[in-house]
LUMVOKOL-290365 format. One record per residue (C-alpha): residue in one letter; x, y, z. Coordinates in steps of 0.2 Angstrom, whole numbers, plus 2048, in hexadecimal, padded with zeros to 3 digits. Example, Ala and Ser with C-alpha at 12.3 -4.5 7.8 and 13.67 -1.06 7.14 Angstrom:
REM LUMVOKOL-290365
@resn a; X 83E; Y 7EA; Z 827 $
@resn s; X 844; Y 7FB; Z 824 $
REM end
This chain:
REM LUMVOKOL-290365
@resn x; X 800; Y 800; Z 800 $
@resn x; X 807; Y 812; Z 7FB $
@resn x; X 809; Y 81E; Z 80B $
@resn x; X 805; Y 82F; Z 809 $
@resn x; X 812; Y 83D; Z 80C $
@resn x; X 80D; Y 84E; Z 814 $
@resn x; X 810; Y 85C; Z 80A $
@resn x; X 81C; Y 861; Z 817 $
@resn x; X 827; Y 853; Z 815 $
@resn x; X 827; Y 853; Z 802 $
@resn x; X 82B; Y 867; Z 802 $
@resn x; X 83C; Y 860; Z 80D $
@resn x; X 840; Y 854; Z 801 $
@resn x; X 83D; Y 861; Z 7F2 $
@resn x; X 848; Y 86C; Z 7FA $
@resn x; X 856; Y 860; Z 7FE $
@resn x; X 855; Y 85A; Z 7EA $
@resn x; X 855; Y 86B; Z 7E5 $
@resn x; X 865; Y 870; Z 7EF $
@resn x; X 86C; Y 862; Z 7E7 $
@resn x; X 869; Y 866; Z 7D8 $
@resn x; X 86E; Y 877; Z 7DB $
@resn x; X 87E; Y 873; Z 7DF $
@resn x; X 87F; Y 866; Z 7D1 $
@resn x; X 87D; Y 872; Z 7C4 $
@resn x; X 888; Y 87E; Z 7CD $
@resn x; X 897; Y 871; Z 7CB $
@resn x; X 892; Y 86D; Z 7B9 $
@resn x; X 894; Y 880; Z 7B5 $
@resn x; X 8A5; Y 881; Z 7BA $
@resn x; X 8AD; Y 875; Z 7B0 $
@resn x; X 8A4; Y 878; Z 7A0 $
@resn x; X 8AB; Y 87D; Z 78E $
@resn x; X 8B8; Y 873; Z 780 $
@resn x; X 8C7; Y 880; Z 785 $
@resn x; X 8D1; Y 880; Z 794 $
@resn x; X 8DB; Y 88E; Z 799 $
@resn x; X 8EB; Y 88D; Z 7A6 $
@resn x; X 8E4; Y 89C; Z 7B0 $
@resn x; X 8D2; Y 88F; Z 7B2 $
@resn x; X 8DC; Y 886; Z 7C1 $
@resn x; X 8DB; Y 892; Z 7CF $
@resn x; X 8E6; Y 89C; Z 7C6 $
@resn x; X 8F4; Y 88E; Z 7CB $
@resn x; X 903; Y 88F; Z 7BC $
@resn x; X 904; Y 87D; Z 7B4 $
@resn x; X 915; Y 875; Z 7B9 $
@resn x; X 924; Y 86F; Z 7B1 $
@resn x; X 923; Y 85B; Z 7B6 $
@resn x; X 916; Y 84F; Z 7B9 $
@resn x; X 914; Y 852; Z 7CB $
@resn x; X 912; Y 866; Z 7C9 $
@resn x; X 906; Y 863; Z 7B9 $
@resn x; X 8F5; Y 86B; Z 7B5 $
@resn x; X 8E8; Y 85E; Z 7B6 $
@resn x; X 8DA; Y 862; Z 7A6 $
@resn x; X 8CA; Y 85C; Z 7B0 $
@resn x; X 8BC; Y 85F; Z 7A8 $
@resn x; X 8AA; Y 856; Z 7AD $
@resn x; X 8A0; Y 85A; Z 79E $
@resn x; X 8A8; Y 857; Z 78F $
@resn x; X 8B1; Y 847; Z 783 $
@resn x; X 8BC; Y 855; Z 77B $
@resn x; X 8C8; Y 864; Z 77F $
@resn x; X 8CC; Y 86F; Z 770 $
@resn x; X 8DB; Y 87B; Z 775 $
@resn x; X 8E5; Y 87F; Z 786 $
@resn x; X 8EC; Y 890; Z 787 $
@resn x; X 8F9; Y 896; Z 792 $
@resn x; X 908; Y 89F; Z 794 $
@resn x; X 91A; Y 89C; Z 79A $
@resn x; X 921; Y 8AB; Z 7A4 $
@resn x; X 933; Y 8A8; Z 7A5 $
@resn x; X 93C; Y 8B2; Z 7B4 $
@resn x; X 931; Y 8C0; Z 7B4 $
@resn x; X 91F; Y 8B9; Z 7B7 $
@resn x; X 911; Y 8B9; Z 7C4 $
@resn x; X 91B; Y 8AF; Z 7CD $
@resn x; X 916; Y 8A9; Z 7E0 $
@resn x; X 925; Y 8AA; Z 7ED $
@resn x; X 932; Y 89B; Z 7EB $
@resn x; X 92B; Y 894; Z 7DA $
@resn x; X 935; Y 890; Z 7CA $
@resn x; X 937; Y 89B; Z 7BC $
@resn x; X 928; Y 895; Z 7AE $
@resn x; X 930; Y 890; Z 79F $
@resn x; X 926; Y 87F; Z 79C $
@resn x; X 915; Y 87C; Z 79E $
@resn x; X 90D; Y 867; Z 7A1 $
@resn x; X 8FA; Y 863; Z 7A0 $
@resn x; X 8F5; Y 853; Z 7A6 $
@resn x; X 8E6; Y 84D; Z 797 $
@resn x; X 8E2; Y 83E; Z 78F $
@resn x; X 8E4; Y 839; Z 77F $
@resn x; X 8D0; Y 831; Z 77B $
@resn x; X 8D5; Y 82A; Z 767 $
@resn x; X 8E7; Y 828; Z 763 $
@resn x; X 8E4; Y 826; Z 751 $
@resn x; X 8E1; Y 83B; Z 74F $
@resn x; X 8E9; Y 83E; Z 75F $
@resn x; X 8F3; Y 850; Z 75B $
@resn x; X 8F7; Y 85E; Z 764 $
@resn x; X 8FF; Y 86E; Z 75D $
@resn x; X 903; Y 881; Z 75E $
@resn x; X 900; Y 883; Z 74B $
@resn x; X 8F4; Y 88B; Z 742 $
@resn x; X 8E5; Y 88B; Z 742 $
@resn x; X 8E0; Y 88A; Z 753 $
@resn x; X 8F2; Y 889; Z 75A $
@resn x; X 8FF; Y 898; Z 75F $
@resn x; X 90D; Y 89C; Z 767 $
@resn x; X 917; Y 8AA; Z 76D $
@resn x; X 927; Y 8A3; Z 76C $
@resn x; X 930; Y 893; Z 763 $
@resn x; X 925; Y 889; Z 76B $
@resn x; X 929; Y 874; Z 76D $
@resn x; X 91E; Y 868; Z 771 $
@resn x; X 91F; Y 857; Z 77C $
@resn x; X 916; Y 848; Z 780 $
@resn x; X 91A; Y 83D; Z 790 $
@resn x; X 90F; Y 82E; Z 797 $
@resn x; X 904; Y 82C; Z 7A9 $
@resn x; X 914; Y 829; Z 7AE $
@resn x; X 91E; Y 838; Z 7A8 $
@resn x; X 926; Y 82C; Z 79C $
@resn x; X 92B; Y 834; Z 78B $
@resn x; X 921; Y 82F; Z 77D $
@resn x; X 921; Y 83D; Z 76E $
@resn x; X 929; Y 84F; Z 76A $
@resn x; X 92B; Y 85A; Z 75D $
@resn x; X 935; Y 86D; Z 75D $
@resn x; X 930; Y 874; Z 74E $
@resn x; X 91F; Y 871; Z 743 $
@resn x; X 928; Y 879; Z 732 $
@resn x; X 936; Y 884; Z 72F $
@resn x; X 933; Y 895; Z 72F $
@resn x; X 925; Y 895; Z 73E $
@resn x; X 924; Y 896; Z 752 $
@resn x; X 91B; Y 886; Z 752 $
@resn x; X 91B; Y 873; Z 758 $
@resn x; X 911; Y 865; Z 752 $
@resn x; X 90E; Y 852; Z 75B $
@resn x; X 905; Y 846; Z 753 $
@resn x; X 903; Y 834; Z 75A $
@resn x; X 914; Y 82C; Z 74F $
@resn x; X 925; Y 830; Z 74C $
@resn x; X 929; Y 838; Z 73B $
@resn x; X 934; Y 827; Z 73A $
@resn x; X 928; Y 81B; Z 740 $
@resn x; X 930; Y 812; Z 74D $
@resn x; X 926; Y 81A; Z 75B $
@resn x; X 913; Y 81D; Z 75D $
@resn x; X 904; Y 81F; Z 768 $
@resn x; X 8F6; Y 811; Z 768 $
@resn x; X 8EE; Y 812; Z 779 $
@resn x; X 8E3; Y 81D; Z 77F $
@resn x; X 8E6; Y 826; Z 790 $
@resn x; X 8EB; Y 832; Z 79C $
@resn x; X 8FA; Y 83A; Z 795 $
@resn x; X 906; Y 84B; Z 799 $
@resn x; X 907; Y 858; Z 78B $
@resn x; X 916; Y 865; Z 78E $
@resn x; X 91A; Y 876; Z 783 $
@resn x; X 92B; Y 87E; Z 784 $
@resn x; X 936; Y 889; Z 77B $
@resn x; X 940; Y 881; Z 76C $
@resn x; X 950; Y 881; Z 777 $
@resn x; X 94A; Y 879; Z 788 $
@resn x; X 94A; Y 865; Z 788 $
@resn x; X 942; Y 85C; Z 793 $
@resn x; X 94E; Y 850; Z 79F $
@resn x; X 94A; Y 83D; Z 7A7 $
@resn x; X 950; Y 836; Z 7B7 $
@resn x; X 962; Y 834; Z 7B0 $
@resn x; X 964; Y 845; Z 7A9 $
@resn x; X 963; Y 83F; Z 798 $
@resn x; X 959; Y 84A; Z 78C $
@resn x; X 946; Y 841; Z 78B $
@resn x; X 946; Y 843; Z 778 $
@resn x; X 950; Y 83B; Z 768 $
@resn x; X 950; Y 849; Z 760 $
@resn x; X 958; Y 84A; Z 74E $
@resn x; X 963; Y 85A; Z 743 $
@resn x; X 951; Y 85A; Z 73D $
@resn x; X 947; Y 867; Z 748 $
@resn x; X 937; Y 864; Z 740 $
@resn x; X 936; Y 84F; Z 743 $
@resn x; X 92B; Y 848; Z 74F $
@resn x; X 936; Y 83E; Z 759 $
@resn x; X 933; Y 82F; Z 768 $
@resn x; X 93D; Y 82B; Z 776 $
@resn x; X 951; Y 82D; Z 779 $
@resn x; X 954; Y 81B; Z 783 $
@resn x; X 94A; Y 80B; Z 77E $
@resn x; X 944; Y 80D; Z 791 $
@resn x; X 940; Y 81D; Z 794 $
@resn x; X 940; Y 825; Z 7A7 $
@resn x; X 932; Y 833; Z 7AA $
@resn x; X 936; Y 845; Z 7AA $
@resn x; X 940; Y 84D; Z 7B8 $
@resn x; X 944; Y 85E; Z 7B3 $
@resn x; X 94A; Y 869; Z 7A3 $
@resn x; X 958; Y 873; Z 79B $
@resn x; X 952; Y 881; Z 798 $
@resn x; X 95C; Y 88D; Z 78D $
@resn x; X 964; Y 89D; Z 790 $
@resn x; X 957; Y 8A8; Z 791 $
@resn x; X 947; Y 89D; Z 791 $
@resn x; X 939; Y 8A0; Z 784 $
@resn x; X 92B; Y 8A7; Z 78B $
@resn x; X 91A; Y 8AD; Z 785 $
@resn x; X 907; Y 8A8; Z 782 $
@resn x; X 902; Y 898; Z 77A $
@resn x; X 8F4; Y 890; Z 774 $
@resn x; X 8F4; Y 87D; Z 770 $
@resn x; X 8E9; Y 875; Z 767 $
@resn x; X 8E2; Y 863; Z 76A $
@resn x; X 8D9; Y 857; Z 75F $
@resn x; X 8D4; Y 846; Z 767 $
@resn x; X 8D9; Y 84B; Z 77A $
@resn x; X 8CC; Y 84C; Z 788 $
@resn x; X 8CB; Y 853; Z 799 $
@resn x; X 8CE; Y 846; Z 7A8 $
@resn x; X 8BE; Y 843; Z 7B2 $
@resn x; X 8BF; Y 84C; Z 7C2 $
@resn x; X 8B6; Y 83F; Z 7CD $
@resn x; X 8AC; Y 82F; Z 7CD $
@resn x; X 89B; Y 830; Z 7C5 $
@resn x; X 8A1; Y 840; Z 7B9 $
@resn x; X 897; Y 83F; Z 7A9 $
@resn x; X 8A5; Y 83B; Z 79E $
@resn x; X 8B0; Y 82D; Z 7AA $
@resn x; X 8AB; Y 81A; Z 7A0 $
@resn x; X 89F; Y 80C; Z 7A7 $
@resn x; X 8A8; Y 804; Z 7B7 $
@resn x; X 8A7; Y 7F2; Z 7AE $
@resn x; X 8B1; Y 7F6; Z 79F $
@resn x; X 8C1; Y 7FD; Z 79C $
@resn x; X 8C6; Y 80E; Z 797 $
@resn x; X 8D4; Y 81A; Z 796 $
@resn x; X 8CF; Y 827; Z 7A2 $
@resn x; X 8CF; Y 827; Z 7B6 $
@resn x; X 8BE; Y 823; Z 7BF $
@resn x; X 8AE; Y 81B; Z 7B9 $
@resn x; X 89D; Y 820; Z 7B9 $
@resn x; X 892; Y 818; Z 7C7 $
@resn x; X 899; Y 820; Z 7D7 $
@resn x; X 898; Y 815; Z 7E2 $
@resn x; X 89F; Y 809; Z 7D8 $
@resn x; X 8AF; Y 813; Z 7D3 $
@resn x; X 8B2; Y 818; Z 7E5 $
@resn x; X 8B1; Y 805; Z 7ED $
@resn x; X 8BF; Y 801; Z 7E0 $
@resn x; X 8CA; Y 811; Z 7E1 $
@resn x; X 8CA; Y 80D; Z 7F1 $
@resn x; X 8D3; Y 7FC; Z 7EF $
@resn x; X 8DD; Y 802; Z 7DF $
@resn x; X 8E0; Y 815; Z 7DE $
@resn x; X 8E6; Y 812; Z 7D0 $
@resn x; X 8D5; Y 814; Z 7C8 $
@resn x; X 8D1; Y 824; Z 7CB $
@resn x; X 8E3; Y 82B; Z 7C8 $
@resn x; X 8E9; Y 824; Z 7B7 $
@resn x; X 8DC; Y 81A; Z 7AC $
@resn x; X 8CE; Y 80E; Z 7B0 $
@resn x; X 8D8; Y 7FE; Z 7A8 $
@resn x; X 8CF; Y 7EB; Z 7A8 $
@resn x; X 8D6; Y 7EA; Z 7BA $
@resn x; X 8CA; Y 7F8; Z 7C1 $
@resn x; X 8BD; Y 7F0; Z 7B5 $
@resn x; X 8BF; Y 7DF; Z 7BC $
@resn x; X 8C0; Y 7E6; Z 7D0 $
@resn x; X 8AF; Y 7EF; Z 7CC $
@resn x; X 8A8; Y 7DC; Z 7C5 $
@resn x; X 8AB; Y 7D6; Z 7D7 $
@resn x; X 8A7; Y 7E3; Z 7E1 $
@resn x; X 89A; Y 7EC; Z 7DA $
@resn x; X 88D; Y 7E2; Z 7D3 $
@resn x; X 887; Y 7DE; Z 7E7 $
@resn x; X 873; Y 7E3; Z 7EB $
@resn x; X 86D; Y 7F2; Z 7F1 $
@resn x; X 85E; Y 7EA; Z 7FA $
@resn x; X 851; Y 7DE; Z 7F9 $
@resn x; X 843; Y 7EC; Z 7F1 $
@resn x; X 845; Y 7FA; Z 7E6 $
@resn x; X 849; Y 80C; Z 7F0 $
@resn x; X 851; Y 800; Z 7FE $
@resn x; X 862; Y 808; Z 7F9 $
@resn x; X 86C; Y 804; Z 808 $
@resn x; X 863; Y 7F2; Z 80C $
@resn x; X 85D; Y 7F5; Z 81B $
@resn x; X 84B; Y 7EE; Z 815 $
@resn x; X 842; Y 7FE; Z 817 $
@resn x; X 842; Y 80F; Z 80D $
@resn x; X 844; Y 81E; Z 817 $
@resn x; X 850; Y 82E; Z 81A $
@resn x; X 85F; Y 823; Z 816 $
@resn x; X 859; Y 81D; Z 806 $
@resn x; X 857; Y 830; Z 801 $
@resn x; X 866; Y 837; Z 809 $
@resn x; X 86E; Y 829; Z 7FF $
@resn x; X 865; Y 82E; Z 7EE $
@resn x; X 868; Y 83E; Z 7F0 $
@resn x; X 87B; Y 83E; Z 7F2 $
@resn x; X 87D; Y 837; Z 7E0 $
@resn x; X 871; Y 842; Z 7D7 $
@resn x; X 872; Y 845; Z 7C5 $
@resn x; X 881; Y 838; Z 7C8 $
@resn x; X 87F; Y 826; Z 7C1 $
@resn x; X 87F; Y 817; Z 7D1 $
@resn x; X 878; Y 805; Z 7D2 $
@resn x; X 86E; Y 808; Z 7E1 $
@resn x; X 868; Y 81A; Z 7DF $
@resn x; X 866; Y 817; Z 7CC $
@resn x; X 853; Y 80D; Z 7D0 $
@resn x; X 84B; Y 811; Z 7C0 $
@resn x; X 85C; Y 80C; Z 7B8 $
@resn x; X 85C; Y 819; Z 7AA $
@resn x; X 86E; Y 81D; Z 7AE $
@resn x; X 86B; Y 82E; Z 7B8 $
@resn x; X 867; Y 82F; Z 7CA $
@resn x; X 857; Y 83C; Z 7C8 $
@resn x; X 845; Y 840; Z 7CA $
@resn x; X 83E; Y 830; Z 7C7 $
@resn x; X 848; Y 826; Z 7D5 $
@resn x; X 844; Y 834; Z 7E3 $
@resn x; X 830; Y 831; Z 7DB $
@resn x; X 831; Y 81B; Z 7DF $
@resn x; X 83B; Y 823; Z 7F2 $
@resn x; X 82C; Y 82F; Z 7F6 $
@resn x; X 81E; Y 823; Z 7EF $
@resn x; X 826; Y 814; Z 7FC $
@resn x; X 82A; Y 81E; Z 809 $
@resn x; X 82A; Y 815; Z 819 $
@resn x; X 826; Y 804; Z 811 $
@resn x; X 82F; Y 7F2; Z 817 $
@resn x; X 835; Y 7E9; Z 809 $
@resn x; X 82B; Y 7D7; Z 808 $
REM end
């Protein structure tokens, strides 16, 4: 039999969805748009190594069409005790590697300053670089091969993208230049050892290049910035980004493997989800925390993965967490399951 609910008690509930929703949409506002810009982190200058990258996070798009920035040398907006800015990572992932390219040329691209261009692994490992685009023009160009052939990208994935001046190189562990670079300024070249080491620092010329940039993207998306963002990949299967899509789900395996939520979601994470999240929520539909009743639990439950995708919250299982899953909650309201 279906309980009634006062209209004082359904006002509160319609309250509480609203200020959910409210903040919802307020989160979804501020990670909007296909462009990122360097000053969109807090204002925080991107880094010169894996560890002091910018991170692209975006929630709410499969594509990021350009990163602008600026590398401010000696004289820049500098905070006390930082580095002087002559190179500039971004933590993105690449989302096809078969028209994977990034570049500062025309159109779309720019640079300032004889600009060059790097590619490194999740790891900070080298994989592709290139100092000049053509003869004749301040410009770089990385696609996802080698001019020679002997080196290319094929998996997807969370990679580092780094701009520099023509005459800073980028350094591994040993000291060694990252790059094989060739007489050739205008090749696209792969590593420099058969086992690369990730990047440690850079030379950086005498002065360093500075100046605004804009790089343009094809195939690279932003990272998901948490579990149950729009555009992380279903928790069963693999895919190359960090996180998956059911909340609840993703955080019962990051928990176990942070790897997941920091790197890529690999058929690891997809297995790990397989065996722990395909448990039941209850023994009824709205019983989302099995306690054989639906109640204030159930909707505090629901309410904290709204417009998110769960197994439990998800009742109606359209794939959002929404309107119709609070209806089944507020029509059962105080009911045992049988």
């Amino acid at each position: 039999m279906r309980m009634k609910i006062s209209g004082a008690i359904t006002a509160v509930f319609f309250l509480l969805v609203a200020g959910s929703l409210s903040l919802t949409l307020q989160a979804g506002n501020t990670t909007m748009g296909p462009d990122w810009d360097e000053d969109s982190n807090g204002g925080r200058d991107a880094g010169n190594t894996k560890g002091t990258a910018q991170e692209v996070k975006l929630a709410t798009t499969n594509q990021v069409a350009t990163i602008t920035g600026k590398l401010k040398g000696q004289n820049g907006n500098l905070a006390g005790g930082e580095e002087p800015d002559y190179q500039d990572v971004y933590a993105v992932a690449i989302t096809d590697p078969t028209t994977f390219e990034i570049r500062t040329t025309s159109p779309g691209g720019f640079s300032e300053f004889n600009s060059a261009l790097f590619v490194f692994d999740s790891d900070g490992r080298p994989l592709l670089a290139n100092r000049i685009a053509e003869q004749g023009t301040p410009s770089a160009l990385v696609s996802n091969i080698s001019t020679d052939g002997s080196f290319k990208i094929e998996q997807p994935g969370l990679i580092y993208i780094a701009i520099a001046g023509r005459d800073s190189f980028p350094l591994d562990e040993d000291g060694n230049i990252a790059f094989a670079f060739t007489n050739d300024l205008t090749d696209i070249v792969g590593p420099s050892q058969k086992f690369p080491s990730p990047l440690a620092g850079w030379t950086t010329g005498d002065p360093g290049d500075v100046g605004s940039y804009v790089i343009k993207l094809s195939s690279v998306g932003p990272i998901p910035p948490f579990c149950g963002a729009p555009n992380a990949g279903p928790c069963f299967q693999p895919n190359p980004l960090p996180f998956c899509s059911d909340v609840s789900c993703c955080q019962r395996v990051c928990e176990e493997d942070p790897f997941c939520c920091t790197v890529t979601w690999d058929s690891t994470c997809a297995a790990r989800a397989e065996t722990q999240c395909t448990d039941s929520c209850g023994d009824c539909a709205g019983d989302l925390n099995g306690d054989q009743r639906i109640g204030a639990e159930d909707l505090s439950y629901l309410l904290a993965y709204w417009g998110l995708s769960d197994q439990c919250a998800d009742i109606k299982g359209d794939g959002i967490v929404g309107g119709d899953d609070l209806t089944v909650i507020l029509e059962k309201w105080g009911t045992v399951c049988n």
